[in-house]
Backbone as JSON, one array per atom type, in Angstrom:
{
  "sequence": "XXXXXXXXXXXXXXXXXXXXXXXXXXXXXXXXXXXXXXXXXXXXXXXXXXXXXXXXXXXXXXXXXXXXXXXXXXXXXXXXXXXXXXXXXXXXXXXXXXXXXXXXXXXXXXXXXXXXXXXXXXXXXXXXXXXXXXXXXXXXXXXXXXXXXXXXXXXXXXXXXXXXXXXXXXXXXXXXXXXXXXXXXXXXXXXXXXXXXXXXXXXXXXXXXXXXXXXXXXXXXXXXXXXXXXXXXXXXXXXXXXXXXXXXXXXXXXXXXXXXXXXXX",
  "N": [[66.97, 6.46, -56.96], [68.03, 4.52, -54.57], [69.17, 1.2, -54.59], [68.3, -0.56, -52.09], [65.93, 0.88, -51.57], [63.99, 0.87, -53.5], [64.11, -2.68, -53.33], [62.69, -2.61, -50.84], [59.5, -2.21, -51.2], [58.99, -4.89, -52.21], [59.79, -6.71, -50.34], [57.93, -7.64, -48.03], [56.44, -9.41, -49.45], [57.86, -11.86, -50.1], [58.7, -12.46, -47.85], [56.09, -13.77, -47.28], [56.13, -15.76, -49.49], [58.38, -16.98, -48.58], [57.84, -18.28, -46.51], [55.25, -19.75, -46.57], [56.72, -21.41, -48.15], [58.6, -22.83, -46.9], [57.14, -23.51, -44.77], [57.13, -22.34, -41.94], [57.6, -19.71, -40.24], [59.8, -18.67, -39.0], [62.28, -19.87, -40.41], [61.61, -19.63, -43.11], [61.82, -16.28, -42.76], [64.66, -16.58, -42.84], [65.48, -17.73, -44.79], [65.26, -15.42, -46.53], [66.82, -13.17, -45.29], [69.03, -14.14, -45.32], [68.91, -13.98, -47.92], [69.3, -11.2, -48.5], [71.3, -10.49, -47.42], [73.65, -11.77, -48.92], [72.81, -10.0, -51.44], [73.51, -7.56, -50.2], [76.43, -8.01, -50.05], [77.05, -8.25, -52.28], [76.07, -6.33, -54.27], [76.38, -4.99, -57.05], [76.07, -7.06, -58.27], [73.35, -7.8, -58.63], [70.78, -8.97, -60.62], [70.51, -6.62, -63.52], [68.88, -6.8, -66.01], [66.22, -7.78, -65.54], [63.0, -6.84, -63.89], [62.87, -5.74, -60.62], [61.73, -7.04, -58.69], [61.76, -9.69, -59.91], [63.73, -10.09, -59.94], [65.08, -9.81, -57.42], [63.51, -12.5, -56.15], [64.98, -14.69, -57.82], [67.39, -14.26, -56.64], [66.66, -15.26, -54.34], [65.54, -17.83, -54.75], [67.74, -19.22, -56.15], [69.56, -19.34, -53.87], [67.92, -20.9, -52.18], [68.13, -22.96, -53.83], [70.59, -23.92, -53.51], [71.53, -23.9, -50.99], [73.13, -25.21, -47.64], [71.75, -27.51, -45.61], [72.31, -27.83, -43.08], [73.52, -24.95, -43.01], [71.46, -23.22, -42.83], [69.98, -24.5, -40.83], [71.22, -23.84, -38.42], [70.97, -21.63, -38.45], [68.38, -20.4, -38.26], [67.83, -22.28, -35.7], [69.84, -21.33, -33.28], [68.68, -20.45, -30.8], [68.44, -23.55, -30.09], [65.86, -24.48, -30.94], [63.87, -27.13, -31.35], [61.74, -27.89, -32.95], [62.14, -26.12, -35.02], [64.59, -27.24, -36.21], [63.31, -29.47, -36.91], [61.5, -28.36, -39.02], [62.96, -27.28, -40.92], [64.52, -29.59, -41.89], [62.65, -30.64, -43.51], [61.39, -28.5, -44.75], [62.6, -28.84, -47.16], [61.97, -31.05, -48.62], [59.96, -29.59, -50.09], [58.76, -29.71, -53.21], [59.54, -29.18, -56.71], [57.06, -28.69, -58.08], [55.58, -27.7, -56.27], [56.65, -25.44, -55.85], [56.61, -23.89, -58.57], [53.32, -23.62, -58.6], [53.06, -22.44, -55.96], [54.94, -19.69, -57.04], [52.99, -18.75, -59.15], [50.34, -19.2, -58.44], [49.97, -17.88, -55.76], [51.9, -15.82, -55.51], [51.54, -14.12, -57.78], [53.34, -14.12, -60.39], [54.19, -14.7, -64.12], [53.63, -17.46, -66.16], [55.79, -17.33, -67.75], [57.91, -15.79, -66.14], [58.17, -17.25, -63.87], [58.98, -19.5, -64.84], [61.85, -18.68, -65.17], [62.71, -18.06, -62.63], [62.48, -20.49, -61.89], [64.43, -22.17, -63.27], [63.47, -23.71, -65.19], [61.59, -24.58, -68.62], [58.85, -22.84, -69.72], [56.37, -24.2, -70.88], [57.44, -26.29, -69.04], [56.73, -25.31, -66.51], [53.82, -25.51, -66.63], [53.2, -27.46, -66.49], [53.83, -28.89, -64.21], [52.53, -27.27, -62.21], [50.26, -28.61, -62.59], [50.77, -30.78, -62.47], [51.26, -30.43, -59.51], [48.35, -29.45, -58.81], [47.21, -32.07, -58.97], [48.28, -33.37, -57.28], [47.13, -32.09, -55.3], [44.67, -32.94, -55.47], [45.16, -35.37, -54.23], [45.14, -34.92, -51.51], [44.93, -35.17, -48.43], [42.19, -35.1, -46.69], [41.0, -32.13, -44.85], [38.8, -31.38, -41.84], [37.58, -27.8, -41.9], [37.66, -25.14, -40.05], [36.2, -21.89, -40.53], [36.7, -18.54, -39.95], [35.11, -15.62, -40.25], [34.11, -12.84, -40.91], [32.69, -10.99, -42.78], [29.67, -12.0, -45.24], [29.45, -12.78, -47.84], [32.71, -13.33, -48.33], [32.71, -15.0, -46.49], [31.31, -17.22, -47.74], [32.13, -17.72, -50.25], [34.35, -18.42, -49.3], [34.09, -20.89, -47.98], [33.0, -22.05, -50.32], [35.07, -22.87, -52.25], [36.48, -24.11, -50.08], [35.15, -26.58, -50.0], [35.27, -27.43, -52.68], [37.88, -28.55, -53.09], [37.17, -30.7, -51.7], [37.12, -31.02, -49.12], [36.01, -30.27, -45.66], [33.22, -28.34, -43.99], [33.37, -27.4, -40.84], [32.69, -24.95, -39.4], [31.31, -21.6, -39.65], [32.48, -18.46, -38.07], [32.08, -15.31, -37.11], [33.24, -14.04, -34.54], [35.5, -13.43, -32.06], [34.61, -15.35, -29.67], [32.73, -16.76, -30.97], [34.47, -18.04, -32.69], [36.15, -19.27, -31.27], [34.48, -20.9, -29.38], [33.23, -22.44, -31.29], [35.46, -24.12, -32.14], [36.47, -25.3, -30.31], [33.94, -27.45, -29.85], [34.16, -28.69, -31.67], [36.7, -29.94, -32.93], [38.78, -28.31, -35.73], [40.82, -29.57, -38.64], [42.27, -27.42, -39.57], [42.62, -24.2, -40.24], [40.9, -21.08, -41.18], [41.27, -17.86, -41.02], [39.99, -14.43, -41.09], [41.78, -11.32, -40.45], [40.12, -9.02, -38.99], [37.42, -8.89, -36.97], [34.05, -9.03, -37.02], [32.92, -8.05, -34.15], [34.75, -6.04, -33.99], [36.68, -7.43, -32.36], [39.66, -9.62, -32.63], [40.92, -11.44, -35.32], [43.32, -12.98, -34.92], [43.66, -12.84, -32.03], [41.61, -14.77, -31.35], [42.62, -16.63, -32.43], [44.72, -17.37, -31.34], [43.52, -17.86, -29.26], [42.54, -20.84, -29.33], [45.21, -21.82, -30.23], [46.03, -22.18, -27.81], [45.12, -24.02, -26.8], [44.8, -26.59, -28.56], [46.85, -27.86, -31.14], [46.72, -26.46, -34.19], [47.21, -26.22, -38.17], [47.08, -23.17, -39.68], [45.85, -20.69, -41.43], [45.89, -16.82, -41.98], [43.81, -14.0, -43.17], [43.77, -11.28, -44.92], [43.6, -7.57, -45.63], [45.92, -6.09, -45.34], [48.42, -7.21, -45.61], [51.4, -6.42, -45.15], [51.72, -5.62, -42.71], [51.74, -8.2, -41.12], [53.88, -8.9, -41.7], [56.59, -8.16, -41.44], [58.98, -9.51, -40.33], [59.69, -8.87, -38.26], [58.47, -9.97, -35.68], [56.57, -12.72, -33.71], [54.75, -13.74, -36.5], [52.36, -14.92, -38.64], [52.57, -17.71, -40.78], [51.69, -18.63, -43.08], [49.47, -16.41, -45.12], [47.41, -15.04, -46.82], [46.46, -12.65, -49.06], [43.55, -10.06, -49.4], [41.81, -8.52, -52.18], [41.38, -11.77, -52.65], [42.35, -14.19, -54.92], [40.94, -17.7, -56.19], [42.35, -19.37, -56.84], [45.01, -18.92, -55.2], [44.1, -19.26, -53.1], [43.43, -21.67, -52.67], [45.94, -23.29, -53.38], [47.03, -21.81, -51.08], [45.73, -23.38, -48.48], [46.39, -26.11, -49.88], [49.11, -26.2, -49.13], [49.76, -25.67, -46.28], [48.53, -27.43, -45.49], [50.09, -30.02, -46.4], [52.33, -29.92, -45.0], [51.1, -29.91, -42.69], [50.52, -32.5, -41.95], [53.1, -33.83, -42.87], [54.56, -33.83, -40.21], [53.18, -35.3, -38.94], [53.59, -37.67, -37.05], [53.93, -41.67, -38.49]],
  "CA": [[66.52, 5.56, -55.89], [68.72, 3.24, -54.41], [68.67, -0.55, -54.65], [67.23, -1.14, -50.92], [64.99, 1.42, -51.97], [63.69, -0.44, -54.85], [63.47, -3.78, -52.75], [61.98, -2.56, -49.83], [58.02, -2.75, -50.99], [58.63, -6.28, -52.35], [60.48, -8.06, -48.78], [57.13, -8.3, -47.35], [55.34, -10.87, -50.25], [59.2, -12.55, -50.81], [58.88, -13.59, -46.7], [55.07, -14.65, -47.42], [56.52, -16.78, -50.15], [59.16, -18.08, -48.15], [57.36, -18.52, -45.38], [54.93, -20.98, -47.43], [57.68, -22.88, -48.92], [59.25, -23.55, -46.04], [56.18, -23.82, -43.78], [57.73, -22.33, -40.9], [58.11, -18.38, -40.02], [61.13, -18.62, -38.43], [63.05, -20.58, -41.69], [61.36, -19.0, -43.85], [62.55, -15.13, -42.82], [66.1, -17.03, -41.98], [66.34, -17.31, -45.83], [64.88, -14.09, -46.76], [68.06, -12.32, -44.64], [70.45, -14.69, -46.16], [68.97, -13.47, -49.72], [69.84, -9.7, -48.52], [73.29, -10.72, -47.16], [73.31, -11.89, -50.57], [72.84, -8.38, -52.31], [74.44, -6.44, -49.75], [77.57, -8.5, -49.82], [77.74, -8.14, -54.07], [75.6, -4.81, -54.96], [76.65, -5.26, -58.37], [75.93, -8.82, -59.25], [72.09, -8.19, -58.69], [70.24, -8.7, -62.03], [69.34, -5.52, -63.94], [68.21, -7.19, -67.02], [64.91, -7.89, -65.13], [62.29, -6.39, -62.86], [63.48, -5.5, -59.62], [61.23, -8.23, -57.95], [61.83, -10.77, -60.28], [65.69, -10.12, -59.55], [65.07, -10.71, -55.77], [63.09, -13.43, -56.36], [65.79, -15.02, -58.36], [68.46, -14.95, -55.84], [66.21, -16.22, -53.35], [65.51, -19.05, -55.57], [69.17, -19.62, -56.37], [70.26, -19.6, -52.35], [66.77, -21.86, -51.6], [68.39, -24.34, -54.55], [71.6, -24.1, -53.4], [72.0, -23.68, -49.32], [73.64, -26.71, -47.15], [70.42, -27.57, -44.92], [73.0, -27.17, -41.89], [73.97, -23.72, -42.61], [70.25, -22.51, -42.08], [69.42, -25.14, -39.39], [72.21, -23.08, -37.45], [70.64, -19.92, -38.0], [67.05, -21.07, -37.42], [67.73, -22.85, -34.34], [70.45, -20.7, -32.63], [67.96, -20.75, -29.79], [67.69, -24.56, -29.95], [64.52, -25.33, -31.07], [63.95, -28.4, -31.75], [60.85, -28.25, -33.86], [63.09, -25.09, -36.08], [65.2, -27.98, -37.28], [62.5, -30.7, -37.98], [60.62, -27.71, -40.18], [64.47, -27.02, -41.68], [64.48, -30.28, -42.71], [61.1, -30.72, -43.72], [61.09, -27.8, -45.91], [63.49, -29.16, -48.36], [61.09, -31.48, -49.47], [58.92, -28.92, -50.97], [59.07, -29.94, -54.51], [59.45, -27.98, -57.58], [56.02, -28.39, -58.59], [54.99, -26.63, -55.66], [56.93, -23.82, -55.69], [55.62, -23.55, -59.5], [51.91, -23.66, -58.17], [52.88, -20.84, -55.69], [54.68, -18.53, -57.68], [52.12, -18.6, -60.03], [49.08, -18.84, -57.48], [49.89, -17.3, -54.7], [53.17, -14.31, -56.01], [51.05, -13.88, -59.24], [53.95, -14.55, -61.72], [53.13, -15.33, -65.08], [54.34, -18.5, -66.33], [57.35, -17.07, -68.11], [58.9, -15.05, -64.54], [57.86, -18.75, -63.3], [60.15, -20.47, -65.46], [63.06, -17.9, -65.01], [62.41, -18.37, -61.38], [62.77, -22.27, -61.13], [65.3, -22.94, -64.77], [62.96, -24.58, -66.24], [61.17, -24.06, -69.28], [57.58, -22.1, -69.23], [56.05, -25.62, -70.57], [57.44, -27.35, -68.05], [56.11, -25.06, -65.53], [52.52, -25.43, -66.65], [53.26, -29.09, -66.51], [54.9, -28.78, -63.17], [51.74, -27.25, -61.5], [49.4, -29.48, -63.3], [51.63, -32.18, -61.4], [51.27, -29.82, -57.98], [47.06, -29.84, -58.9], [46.41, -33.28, -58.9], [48.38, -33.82, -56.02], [46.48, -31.9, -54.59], [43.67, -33.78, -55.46], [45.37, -36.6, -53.5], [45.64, -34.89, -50.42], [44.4, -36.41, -47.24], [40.8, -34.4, -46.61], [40.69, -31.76, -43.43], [37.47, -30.24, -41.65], [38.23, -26.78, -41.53], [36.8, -23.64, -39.41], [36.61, -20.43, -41.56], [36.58, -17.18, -39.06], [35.18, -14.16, -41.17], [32.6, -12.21, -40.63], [31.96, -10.8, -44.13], [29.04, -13.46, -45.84], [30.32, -12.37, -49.36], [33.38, -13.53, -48.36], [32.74, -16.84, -46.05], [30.71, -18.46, -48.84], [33.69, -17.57, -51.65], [35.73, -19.42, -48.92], [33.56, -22.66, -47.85], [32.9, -23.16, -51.41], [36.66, -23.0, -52.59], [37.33, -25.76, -49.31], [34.62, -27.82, -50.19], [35.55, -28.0, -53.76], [39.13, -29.33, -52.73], [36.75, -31.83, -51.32], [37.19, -30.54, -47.51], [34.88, -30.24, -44.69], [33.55, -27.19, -42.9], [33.27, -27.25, -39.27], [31.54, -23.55, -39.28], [31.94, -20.49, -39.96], [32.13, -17.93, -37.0], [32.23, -14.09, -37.58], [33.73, -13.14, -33.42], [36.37, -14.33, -31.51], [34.53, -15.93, -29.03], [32.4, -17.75, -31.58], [35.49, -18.95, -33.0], [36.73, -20.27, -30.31], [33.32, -21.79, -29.03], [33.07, -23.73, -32.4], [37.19, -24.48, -32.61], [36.85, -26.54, -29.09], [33.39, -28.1, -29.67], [34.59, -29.83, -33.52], [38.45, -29.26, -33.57], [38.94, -28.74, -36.86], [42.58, -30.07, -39.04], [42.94, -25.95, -40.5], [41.71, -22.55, -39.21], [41.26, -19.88, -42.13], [40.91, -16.45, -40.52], [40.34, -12.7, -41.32], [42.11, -9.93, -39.37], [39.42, -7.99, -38.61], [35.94, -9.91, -37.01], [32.54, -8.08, -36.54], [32.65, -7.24, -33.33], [36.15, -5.32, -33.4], [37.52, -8.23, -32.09], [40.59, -9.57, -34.03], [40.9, -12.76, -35.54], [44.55, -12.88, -34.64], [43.06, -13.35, -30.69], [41.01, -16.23, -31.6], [43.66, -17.87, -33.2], [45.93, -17.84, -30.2], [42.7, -18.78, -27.92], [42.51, -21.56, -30.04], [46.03, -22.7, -30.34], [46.31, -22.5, -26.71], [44.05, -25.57, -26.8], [45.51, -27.27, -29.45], [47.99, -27.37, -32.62], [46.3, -26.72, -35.96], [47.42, -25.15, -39.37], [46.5, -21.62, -39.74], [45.97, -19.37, -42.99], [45.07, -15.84, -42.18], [43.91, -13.35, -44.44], [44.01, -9.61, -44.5], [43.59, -6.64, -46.94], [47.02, -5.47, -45.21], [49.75, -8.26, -45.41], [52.17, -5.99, -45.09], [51.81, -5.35, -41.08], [52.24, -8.77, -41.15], [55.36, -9.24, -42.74], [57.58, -7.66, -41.29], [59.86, -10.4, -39.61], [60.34, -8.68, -36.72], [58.15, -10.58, -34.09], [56.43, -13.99, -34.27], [53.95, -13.43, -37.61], [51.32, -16.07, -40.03], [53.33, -18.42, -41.76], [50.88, -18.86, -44.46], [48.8, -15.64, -45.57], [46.52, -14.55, -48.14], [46.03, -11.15, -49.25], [42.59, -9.34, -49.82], [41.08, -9.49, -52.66], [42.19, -12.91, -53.31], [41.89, -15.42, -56.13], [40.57, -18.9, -55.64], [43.94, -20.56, -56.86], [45.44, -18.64, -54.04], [43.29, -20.31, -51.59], [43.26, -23.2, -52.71], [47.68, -23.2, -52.71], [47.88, -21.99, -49.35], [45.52, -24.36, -47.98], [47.18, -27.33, -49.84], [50.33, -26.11, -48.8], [49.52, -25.78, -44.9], [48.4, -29.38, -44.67], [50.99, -30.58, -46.76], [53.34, -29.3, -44.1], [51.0, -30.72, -40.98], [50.36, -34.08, -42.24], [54.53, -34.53, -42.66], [54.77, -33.53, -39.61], [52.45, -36.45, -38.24], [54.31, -39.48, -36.99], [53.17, -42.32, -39.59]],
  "C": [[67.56, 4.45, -55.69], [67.56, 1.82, -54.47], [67.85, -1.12, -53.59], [66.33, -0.67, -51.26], [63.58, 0.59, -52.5], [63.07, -1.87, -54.18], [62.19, -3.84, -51.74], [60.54, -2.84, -49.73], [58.08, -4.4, -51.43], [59.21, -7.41, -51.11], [59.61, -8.47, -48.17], [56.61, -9.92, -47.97], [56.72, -11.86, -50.41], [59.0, -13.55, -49.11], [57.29, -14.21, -46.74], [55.35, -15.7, -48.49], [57.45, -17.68, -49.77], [58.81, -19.09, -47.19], [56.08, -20.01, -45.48], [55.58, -21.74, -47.99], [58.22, -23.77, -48.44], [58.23, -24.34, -45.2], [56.45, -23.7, -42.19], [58.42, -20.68, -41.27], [59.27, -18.39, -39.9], [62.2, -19.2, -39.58], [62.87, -19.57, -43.23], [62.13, -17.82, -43.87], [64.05, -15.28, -42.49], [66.74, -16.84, -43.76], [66.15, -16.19, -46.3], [66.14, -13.39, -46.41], [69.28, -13.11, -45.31], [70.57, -14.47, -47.85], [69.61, -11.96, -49.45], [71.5, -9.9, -48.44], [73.51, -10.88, -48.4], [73.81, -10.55, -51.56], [73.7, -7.63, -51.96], [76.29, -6.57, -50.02], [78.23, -8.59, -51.34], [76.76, -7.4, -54.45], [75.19, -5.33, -56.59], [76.32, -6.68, -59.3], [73.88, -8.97, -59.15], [71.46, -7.87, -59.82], [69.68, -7.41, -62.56], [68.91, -5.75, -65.46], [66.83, -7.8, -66.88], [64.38, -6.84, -63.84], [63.08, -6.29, -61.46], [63.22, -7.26, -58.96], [61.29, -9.36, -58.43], [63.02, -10.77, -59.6], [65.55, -10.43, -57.98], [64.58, -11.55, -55.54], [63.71, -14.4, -56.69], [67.16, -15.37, -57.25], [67.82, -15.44, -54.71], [65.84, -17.67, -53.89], [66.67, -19.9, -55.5], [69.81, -20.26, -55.1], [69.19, -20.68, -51.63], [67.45, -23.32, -52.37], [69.61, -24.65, -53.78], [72.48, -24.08, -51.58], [72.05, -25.24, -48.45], [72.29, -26.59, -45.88], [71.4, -27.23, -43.18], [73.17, -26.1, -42.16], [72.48, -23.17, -41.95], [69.72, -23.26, -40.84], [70.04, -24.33, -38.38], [71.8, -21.89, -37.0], [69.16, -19.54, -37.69], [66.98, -21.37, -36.04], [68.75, -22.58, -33.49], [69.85, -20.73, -31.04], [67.4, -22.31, -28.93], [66.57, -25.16, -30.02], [64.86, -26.06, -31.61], [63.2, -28.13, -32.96], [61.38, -27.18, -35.13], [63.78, -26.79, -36.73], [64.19, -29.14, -37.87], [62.06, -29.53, -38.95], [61.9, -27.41, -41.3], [64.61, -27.95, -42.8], [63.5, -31.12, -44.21], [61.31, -29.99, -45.01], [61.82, -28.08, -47.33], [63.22, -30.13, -48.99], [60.02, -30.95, -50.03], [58.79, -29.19, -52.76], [59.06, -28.76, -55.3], [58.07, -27.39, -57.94], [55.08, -27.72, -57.64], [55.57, -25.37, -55.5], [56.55, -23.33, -57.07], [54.61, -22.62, -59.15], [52.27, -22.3, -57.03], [53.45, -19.45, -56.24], [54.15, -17.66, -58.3], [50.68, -18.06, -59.0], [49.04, -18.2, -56.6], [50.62, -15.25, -54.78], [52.29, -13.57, -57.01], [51.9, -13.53, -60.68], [53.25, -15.0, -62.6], [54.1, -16.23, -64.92], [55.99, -18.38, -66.61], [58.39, -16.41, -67.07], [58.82, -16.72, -64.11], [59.48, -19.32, -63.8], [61.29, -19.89, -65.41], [63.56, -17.73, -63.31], [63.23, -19.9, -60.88], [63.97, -22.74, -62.42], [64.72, -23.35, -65.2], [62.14, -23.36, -67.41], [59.08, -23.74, -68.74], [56.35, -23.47, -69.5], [55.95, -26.41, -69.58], [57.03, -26.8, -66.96], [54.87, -25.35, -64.82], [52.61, -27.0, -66.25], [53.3, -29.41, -65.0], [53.42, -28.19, -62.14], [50.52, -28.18, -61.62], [49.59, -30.53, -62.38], [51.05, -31.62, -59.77], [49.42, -29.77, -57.6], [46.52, -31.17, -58.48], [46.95, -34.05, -57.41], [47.71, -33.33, -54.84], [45.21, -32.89, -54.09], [43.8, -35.14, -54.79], [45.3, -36.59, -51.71], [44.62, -35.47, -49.84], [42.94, -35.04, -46.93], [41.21, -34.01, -45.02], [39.04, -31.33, -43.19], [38.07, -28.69, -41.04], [37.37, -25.73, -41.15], [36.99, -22.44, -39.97], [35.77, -19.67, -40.12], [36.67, -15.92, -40.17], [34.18, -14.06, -41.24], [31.9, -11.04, -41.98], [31.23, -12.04, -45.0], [29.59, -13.3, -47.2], [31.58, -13.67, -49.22], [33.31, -14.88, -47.35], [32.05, -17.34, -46.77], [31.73, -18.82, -49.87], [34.38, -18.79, -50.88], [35.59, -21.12, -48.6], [33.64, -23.13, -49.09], [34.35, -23.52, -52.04], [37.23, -24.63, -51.29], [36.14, -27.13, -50.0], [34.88, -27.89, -51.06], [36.77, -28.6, -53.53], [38.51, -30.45, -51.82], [37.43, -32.11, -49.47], [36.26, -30.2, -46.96], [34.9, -29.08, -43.97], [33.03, -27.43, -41.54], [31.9, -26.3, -38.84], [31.83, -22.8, -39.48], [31.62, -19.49, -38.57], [33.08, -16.43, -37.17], [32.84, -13.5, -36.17], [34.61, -14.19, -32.84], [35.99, -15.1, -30.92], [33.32, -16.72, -29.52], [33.77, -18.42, -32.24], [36.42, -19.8, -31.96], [35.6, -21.23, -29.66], [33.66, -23.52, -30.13], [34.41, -24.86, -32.61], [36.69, -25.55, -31.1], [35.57, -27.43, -28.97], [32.97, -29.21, -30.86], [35.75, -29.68, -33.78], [38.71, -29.44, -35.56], [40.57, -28.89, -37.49], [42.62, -28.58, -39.32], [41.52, -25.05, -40.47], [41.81, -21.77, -40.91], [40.81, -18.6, -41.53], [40.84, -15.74, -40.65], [40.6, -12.14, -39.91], [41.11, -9.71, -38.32], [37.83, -8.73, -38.7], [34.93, -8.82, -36.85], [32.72, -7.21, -35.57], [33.77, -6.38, -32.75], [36.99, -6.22, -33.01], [38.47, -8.47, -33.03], [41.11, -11.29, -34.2], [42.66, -13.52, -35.31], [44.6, -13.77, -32.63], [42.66, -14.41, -30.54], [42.07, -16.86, -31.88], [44.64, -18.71, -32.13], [45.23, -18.5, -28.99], [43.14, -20.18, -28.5], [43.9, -22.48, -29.99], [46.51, -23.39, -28.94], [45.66, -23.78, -26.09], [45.05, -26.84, -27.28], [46.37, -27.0, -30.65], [46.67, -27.39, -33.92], [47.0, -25.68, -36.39], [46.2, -23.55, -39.12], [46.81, -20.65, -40.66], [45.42, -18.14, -42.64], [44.9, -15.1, -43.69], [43.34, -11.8, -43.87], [44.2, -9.0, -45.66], [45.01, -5.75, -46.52], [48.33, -6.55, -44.99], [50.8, -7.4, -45.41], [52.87, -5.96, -43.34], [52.24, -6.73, -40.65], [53.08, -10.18, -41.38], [55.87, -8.69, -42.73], [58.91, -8.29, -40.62], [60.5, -10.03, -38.61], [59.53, -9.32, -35.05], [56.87, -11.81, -34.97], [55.07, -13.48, -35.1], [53.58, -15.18, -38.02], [52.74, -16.85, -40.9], [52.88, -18.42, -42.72], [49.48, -17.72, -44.04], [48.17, -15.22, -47.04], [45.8, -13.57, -48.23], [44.54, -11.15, -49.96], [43.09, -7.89, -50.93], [41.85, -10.38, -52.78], [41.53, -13.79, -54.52], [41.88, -16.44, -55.64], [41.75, -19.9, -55.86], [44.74, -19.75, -55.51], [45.33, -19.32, -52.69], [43.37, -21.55, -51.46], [45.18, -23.49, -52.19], [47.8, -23.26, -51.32], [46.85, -22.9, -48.71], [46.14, -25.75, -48.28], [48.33, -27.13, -49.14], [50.95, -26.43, -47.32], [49.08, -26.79, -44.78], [49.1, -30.21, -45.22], [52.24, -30.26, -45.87], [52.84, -30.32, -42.62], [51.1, -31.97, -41.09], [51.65, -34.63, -42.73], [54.87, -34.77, -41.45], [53.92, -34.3, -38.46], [53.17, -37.51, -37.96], [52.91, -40.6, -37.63], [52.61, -43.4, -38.37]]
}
């Protein structure tokens, strides 16, 4: 098997991890392609004293520590967006202790890939999300609209926001309850499944919805793969089915730690 081979099932969860770090699709899959250039451009220098996916993980790490914030603003915003370079700049205040907290919570590294991940030691990792926890616990409180029409699964998810000491709006299982409820309580952060009750697709809502107004937006889907493919505009912040409650909790801190920079003070 070749080496693309090999990479190819892990490029989808590498641009959902970038794509959360950065907080911004478009940046996100900007370094993702500059990790392949990467490989392609030295074959031989890609780690085989680890896992495949740790090893691509690793030089995306390396080129995330180490990239001049102009080279990717360039290749982000080729088109001139504006708001590409504020998220450019933006993203490079992600701290360590959150990329910790998502390798761990969101990638499902253990601690020790963690710490081989960021240089540090596996201590200081645990330490390091511990730090990325409580800040959580500082964040600024949203009311948020959960769209999912499995009850199983919208109670798992209200109670996970309200324990981060967040507000729900409502929950609304069809598109055109989600959009009812989204324009008559705007809420700060949408959480959405794919796939609503009535066939509809929570993907629809989302865009009724934004066409209104700006909010954060976490979908979730038992197929993150479809998308994550970085070929047309995709979720910045996703969360795969089944998920774990540190998952949820991550990408929701993560997505309002992104909007609420992104607030003039």
């Amino acid at each position: 098997m070749s080496l693309g081979q090999e990479l190819a099932p892990h490029l989808p969860f590498l641009r959902r991890y970038a794509r959360a770090l950065t907080g911004s699709q478009q940046h996100g899959d900007a370094y993702v392609r500059a990790t392949l250039e990467t490989i392609v451009a030295a074959p031989g220098d890609f780690p085989r004293d680890v896992d495949t996916r740790l090893g691509l993980y690793g030089i995306f790490q390396r080129i995330w520590a180490s990239t001049n914030d102009n080279e990717i603003d360039e290749d982000v915003t080729a088109d001139g967006d504006r708001e590409g370079i504020a998220r450019a700049r933006l993203s490079r205040i992600t701290p360590l202790s959150r990329q910790a907290l998502l390798l761990t919570a969101m990638e499902g590294f253990t601690v020790e890939d963690a710490a081989y991940l960021t240089g540090v030691t596996p201590e200081e990792v645990n330490a390091l999300v511990t730090e990325a926890l409580a800040e959580i616990e500082r964040q600024t409180r949203a009311d948020v609209l959960i769209i999912e029409d499995e009850p199983i699964i919208a109670m798992d998810l209200e109670t996970i926001v309200r324990d981060l000491g967040h507000g729900v709006t409502g929950v609304a299982v069809t598109r055109d309850e989600a959009v009812a409820q989204a324009l008559a309580q705007r809420p700060g952060l949408v959480l959405a499944d794919i796939q609503l009750a009535d066939d509809s697709s929570g993907i629809d809502a989302v865009k009724d919805i934004l066409a209104q107004f700006a909010v954060p937006v976490i979908f979730i889907t038992a197929f993150p793969e479809r998308l994550l493919t970085g070929e047309r505009p995709e979720p910045t912040f996703l969360i795969t089915k089944p998920f774990q409650r540190s998952t949820v909790k991550a990408a929701i801190a993560q997505a309002l730690f992104f909007d609420a920079a992104t607030v003039p003070a």
